[in-house]
N, C-alpha and C positions, 0 to 999 in steps of 0.2 A: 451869328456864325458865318454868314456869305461875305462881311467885311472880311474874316480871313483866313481868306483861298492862298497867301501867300506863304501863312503859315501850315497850311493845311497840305500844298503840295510841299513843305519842305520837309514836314513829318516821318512820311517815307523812308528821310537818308537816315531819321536816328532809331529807326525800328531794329537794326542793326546789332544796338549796343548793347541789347538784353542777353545777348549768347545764341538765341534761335538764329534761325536761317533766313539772310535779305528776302524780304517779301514784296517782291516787285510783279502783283497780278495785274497788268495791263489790264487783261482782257478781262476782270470779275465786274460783276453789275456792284452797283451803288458806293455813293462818293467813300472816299477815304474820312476818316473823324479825326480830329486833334487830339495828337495822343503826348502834349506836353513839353515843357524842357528840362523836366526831373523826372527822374527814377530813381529806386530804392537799391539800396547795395546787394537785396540779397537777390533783385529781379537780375542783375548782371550774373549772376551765377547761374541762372537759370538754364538746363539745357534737355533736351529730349528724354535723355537718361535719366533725371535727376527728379523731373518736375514733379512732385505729389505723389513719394512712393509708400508712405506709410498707408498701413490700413483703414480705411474710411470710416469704420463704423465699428468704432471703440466700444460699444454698449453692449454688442453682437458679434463678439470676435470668433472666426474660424481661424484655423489653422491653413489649412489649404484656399488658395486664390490665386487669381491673375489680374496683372494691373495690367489694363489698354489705355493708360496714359500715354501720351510722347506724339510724333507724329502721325497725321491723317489726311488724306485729301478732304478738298470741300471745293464745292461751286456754290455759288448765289444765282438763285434763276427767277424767271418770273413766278407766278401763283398755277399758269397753264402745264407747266413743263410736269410732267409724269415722274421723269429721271431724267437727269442730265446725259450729254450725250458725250462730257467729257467733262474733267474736274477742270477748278480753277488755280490749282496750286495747293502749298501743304499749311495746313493748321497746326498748331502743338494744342491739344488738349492736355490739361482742361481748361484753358484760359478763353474766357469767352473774346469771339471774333472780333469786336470793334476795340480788343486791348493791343498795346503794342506787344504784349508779351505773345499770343495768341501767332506773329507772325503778318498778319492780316490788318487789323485797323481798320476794318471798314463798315460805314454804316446800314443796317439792315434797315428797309421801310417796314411797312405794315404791309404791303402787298410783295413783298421780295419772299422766297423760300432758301432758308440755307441747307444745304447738304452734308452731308459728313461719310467719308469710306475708307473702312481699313479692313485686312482680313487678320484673320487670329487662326491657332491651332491648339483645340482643347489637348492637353496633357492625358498622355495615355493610362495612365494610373488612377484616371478620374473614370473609367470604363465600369457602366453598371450605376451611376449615381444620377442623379439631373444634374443639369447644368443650369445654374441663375446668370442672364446679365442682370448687373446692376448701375444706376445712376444716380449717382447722386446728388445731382443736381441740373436741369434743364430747361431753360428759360426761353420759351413760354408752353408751348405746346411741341412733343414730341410723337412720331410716326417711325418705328422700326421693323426693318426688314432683314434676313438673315437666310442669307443662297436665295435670295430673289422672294422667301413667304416673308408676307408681315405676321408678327409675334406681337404685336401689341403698339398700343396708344396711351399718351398722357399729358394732362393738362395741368397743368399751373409750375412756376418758375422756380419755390425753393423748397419743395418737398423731395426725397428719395422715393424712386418707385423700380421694380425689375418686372422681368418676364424670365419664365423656363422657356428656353429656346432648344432642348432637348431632340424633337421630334424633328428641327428643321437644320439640324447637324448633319454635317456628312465625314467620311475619313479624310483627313487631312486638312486642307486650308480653305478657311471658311470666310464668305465676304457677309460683312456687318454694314447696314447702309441707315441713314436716320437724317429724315428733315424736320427741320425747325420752322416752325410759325411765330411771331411773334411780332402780335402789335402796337406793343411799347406804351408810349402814351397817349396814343390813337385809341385805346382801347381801353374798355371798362374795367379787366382782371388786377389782381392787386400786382404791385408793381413800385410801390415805396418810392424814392426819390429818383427814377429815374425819368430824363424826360430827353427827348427829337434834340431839341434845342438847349442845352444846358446851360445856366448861368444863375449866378447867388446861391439859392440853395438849393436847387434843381443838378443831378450831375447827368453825367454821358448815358446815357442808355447802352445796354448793355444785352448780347442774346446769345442763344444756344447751351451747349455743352459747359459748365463753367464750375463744376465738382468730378472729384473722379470717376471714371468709367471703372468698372472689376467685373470677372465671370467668380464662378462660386461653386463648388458640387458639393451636395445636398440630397440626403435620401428624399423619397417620395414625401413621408410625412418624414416631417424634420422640424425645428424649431421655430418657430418664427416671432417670436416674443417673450420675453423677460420682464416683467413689472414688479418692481419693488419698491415697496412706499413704507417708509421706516415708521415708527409711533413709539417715541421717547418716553412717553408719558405708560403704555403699557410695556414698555422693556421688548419689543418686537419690531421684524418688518415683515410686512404682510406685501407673498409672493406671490402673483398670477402667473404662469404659464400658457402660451396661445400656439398648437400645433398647426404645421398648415394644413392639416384635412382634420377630420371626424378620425378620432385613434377607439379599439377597443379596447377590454379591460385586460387587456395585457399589457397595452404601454403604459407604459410611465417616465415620471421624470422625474430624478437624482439630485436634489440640488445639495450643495455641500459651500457653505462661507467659511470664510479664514480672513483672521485678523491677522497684520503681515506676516504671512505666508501661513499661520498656524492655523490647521482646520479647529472649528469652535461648534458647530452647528452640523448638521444634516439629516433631513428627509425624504421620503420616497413619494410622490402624491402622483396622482390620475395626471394622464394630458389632457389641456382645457378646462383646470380646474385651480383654484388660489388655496394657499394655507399658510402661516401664521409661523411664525419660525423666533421661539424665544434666544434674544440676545444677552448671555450676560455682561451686566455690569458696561453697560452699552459707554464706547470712546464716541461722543460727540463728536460731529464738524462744525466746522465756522473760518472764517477768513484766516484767525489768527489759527488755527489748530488744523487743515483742511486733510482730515483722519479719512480712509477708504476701506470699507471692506468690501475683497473678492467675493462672487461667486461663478462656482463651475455648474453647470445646469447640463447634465446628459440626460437623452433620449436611451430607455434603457426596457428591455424585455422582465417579466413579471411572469412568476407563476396564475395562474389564474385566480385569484381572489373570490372565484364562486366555484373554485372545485370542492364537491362534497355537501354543497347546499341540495337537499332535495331537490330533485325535478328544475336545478338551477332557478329555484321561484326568488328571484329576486326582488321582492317585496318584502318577502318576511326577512331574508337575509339582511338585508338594507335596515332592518325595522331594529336589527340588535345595536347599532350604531349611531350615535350621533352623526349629524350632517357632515363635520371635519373629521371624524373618523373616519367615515364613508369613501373621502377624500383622498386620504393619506394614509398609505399603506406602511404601518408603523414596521411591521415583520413581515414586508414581504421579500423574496428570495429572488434575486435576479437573476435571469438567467443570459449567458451570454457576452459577450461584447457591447458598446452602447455605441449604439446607431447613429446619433448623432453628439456637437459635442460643443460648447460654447463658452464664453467667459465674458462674466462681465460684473456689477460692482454696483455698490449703495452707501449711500452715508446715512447714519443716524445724526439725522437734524429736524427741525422744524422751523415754522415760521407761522404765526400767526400775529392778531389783532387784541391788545388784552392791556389793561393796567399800564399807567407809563410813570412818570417820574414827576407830569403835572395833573393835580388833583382834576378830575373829570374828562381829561382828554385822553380816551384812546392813545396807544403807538404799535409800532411794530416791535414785535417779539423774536428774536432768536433763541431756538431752547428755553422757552418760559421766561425769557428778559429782555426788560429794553436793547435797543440798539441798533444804535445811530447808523442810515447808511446814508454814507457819504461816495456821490459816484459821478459819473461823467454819463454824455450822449456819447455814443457811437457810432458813429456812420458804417464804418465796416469798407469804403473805397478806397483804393490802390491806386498811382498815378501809372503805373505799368502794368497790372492786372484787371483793375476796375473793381469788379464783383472780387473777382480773386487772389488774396494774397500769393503773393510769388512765392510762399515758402509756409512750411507747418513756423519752419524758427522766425519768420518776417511777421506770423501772426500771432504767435506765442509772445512776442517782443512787445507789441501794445500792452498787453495784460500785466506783464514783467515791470514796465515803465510806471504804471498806473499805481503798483502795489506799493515800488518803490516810492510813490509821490503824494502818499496816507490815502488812497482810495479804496476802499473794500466792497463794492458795486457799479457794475455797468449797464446802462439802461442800451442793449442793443434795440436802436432805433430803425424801425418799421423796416428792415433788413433781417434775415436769416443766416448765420453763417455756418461751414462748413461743422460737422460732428465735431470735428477734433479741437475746434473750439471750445465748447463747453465741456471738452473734457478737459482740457489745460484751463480751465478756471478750476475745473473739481479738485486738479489736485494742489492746482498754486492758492484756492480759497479765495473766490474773487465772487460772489453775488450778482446774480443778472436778473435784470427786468426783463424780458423778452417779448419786443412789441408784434403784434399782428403786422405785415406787412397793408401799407395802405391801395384801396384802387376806388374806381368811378371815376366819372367822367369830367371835364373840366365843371358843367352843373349842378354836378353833386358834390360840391366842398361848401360845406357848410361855412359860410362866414363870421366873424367874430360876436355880431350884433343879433343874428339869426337865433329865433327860439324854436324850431323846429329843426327834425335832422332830414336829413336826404331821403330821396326817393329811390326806389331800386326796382327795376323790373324784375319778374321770378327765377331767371337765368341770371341775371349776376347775383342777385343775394345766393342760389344754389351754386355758383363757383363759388363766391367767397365762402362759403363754410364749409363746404368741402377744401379749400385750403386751409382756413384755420383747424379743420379736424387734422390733416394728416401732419400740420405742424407741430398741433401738440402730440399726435402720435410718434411723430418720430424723438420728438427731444424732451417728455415728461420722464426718461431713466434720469438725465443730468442733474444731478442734486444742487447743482452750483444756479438754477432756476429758479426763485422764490415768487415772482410776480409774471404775469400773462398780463397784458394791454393790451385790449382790444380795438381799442380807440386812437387815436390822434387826432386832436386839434381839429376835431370833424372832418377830416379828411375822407371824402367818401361814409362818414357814420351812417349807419342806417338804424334803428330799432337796438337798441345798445345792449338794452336792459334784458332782451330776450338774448341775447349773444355771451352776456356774462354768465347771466343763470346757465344754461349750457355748458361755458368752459369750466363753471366753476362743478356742474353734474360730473362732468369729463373727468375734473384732476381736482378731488377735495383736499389736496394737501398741499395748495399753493394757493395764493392771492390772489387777487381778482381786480384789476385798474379799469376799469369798465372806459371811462373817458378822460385821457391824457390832456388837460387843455382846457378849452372857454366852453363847453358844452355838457355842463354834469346833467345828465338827462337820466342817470339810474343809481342814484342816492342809496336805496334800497337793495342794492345788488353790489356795488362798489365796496371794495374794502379800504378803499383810502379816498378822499377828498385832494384833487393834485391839479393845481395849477400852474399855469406859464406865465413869468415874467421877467424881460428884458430891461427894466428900468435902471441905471446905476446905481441906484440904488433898488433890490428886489423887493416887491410886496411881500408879504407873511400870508397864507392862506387861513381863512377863519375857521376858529375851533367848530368841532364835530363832535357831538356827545356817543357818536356810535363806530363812526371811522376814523384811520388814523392820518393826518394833514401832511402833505407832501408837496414838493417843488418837483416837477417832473421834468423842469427846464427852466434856466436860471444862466446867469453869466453873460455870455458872446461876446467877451473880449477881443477884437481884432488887431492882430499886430501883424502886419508884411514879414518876411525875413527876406533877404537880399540874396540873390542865389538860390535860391528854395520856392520860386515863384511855377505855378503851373502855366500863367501866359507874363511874361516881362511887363510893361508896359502897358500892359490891360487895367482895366478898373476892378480891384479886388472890393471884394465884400465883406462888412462887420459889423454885429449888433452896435457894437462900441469901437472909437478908434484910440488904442493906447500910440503915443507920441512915440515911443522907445522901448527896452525891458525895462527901466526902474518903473516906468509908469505904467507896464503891464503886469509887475509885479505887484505895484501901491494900489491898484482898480482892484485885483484880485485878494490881497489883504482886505481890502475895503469890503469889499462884499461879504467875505468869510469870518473877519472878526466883529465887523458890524453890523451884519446883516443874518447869517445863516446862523451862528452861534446866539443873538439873540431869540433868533426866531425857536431858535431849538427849546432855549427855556419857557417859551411862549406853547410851548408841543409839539413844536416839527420834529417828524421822525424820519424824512428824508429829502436828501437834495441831489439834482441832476445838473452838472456844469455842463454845458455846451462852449466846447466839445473835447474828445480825445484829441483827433488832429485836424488840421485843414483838410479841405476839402474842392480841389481844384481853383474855384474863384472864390470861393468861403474859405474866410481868414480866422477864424475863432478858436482854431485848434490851440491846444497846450503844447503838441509839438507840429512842426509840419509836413506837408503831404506828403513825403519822403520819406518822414520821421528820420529824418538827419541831424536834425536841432531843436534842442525841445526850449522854449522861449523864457520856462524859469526853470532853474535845476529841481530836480527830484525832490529833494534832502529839503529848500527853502518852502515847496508846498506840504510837504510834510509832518515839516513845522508848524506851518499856519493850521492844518489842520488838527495836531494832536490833542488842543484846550478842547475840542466836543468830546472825546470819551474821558478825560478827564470831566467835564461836566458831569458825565454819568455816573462816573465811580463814586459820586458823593455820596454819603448816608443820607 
């Protein structure tokens, strides 16, 4: 990267072209980064107004919000400075700082603190309720302050977290102030492919604010989680509700599903309490069918359910009920208006490990049957956002592309992306892998040859599961989810085997990839056997009498495109080099009908192409960084692909 400074001061003049405002910060600390000579059509539309106004958290919808999207001040200052004594200029949130969309472009160290300030004014109608900020995303560590009190702290890059900032409100305009820490790949926290230095398959590092910011008002206790976990097999979906205090036996919660639009279902049960909600005649999902049912979930007042029990002796009361009785207050009478008030939504699907189509080998099951997923890596990088797509419809559009191109799975690779992502898989029907983000230190990557895993001090193994906890806490509603990966290619792996048992404790109605790669270190705990191979021809991983065999990465066809390049004249990167598109089209026929189709009748029940698209100096995309030109049309992969579920349909 120091060869070019040439490139790097010319950066600046096309920061311009995205629609935000010329960001010429003379005075802000640390270099400017290379932000390309491509951008995406919808990054050019991008403007203060427009940036990320849909609501962030599909799973958990309120009615009322504020979005503090759009412009911010921000300084870079050293590690010493308390507050800065004046800003560096304006950011557009939420595009994190080193993007050209961000405004800014500039690189954060490890010892730099970024800033961010803007003032808001809570809406008057919200008078009497709390007020939540929220974030939905903040890379690495965040420190918030509000009229000068800090309200809270938080650590790790792709989870959502908020505070009630209630107490530290005043009338009228309110200053919001939040620094960032973040030390990239100086540091041990997971952190996926970002690195200082970027090049092949390493991209730009990326920091701060880089999901949307929203306030929120919210009774005291009020809702704060929805869990619905469907079960095909007994015709139900079993609902947990999580209030955010301790509720008495007056509250309760309402919930009521409808299949489109037509209420089908409803019960009244305790808050902080799960019950079981028979579905008739349940409408499956799946790629080709991707069926949703609503639910509405109110916080709702109750007569008292121990009025008239002697001396309220709630043992014996308790004693004439079953457990789920006890639960679920079949007649009870509501009194009131409901307190609180939410929407959100489930599919009846499944996904397990059971019987396949070759005698003794395991597969993966959708709905009690085989079936093949066929899918792509995904990096999740923007050549104008970075971390963040420029648009809900700029990231909607990969998914759209993929469907149209026979793909019904995306292995999002050791990246997290925004909610409304795997909501637009739920409803386009698209299957995702969902990898752990990877961290540790450059000594802790387990290398290929290596039969032991990494070392971890007690502090990083205790961040990293505390990141993997709240990742699956926030995205196990998304039904378009069927696998967690814990692992990659030892990246950072530490103790696997205890990491899976856990996820798989956490979320028994999904899969379990323990290790992605050369290091199957938990056989025992892995629901799939999955390895990597770049060879022209792909190896077949060997049968498993108990798991089902997977390709967890496969392909890396590299093909330039001319005009579509992240540096001109730079050395691009590719597992493989195709000469032209016939010849990236004839490698990728090659693979798929002589490799991944055999392998299938051999028991593979899944394969991951690398990749969706380019990737700055990684050329392996199907279309590239831009996604301006996809290198073979839709329609002719499509094609190649349709003989694997015609395999399956055989008798």
């Amino acid at each position: 990267m120091r060869k070019m400074a040439g490139l790097l001061l010319g950066a600046a003049a096309l920061l311009t072209t995205s629609g935000v405002a010329d960001a010429q910060q003379a005075q802000a600390r640390g270099a400017p980064v290379y932000t390309g000579l491509v951008t995406t059509k919808w990054g050019h539309k991008v403007t203060p107004e427009n940036a990320w106004r849909s609501y962030p958290r599909p799973q958990l919808k309120r009615g009322a919000w504020q979005n503090l999207n759009g412009q911010w001040d921000y300084a870079i200052t050293g590690a010493g400075v308390a507050r800065p004594e004046r800003m560096d200029g304006k950011i557009l949130v939420p595009f994190p700082v080193e993007s050209r969309l961000s405004g800014v472009a500039r690189r954060i160290e490890p010892d730099d603190r970024l800033w961010y300030r803007r003032s808001f004014t809570v809406p008057a109608d919200w008078t009497g309720q709390r007020v939540m900020l929220n974030f939905g995303g903040v890379d690495h560590e965040a420190r918030v302050w509000v009229n000068g009190a800090i309200v809270g702290a938080h650590q790790g890059g792709f989870d959502t977290f908020g505070f009630d900032i209630t107490d530290q409100l005043r009338t009228g305009e309110n200053e919001l102030l939040v620094q960032v820490v973040d030390p990239n790949s100086a540091g041990s926290q997971p952190r996926g492919k970002q690195i200082l230095e970027p090049s092949g398959i390493w991209y730009t590092a990326v920091s701060g604010i880089w999901q949307t910011v929203w306030l929120e008002p919210v009774p005291k206790l009020h809702i704060a989680d929805v869990r619905a976990t469907p079960d095909i097999d007994r015709g139900v979906v079993d609902v947990q509700v999580a209030l955010s205090v301790w509720a008495d036996d007056t509250d309760a919660v309402r919930l009521t599903v409808r299949s489109s639009g037509t209420p089908i279902a409803s019960t009244i049960l305790r808050g902080n309490r799960e019950t079981s909600i028979a579905i008739p005649k349940p409408h499956l999902w799946s790629p080709e069918d991707p069926f949703l049912y609503d639910v509405t979930a109110e916080l709702v007042t109750v007569r008292d359910p121990y009025a008239g029990a002697k001396e309220r002796n709630r043992t014996a009361y308790d004693a004439r009920f079953t457990p789920g009785e006890r639960d679920t207050y079949a007649a009870a009478q509501v009194v009131g208006a409901p307190k609180d008030r939410v929407e959100t939504y489930f599919a009846m699907r499944k996904i397990s490990v059971g019987p396949g189509t070759v005698a003794g080998q395991p597969a993966l099951l959708l709905n009690n049957k085989p079936y093949f997923q066929n899918g792509t890596l995904d990096q999740g990088w923007w050549p104008d956002g970075l971390w963040t797509p420029p648009s809900e419809e700029a990231m909607r559009s990969d998914l759209v592309f993929l469907k149209k191109a026979g793909f019904n799975m995306v292995r999002k690779h050791i990246k997290v992306e925004p909610a409304r992502y795997y909501h637009d898989a739920d409803r386009l029907g698209m299957l995702i892998w969902q990898d752990m983000p990877s961290g540790g230190g450059e000594d802790q990557f387990v290398t290929g040859s290596s039969k032991s895993q990494a070392v971890m001090s007690s502090d990083m193994m205790a961040q990293h599961q505390n990141e993997l906890t709240h990742m699956i806490g926030d995205l196990r509603a998304f039904p378009s989810i069927v696998m967690w990966v814990v692992n990659n290619e030892g990246w950072g792996q530490y103790d696997s085997a205890t990491l899976a048992r856990y996820v798989k404790g956490m979320d028994p109605g999904r899969l379990v990839n323990a290790d992605s790669g050369w290091l199957d270190v938990a056989p025992d705990v892995s629901d799939v056997f999955d390895i990597h191979t770049y060879e022209d021809v792909p190896n077949t991983p060997q049968r498993q009498s108990r798991r089902a065999i997977v390709l967890g990465e496969y392909g890396g066809i590299g093909l330039p495109v001319a005009n579509h390049l992240w540096r001109p004249g730079k050395d691009v990167w590719g597992y493989q080099a195709a000469k032209d598109e016939g010849d990236y089209l004839s490698r990728y026929r090659r693979k798929m009908e002589g490799v991944i189709r055999q392998a299938k009748e051999h028991g593979l029940s899944a394969a991951v192409y690398t990749q969706t698209s380019d990737v700055e100096d990684e050329i392996n995309g199907l279309l590239t960084f831009d996604r301006a030109a996809a290198k073979a049309p839709a329609e002719q992969l499509r094609k190649i692909a349709a003989p694997l579920w015609e395999l399956e349909s055989r008798p």
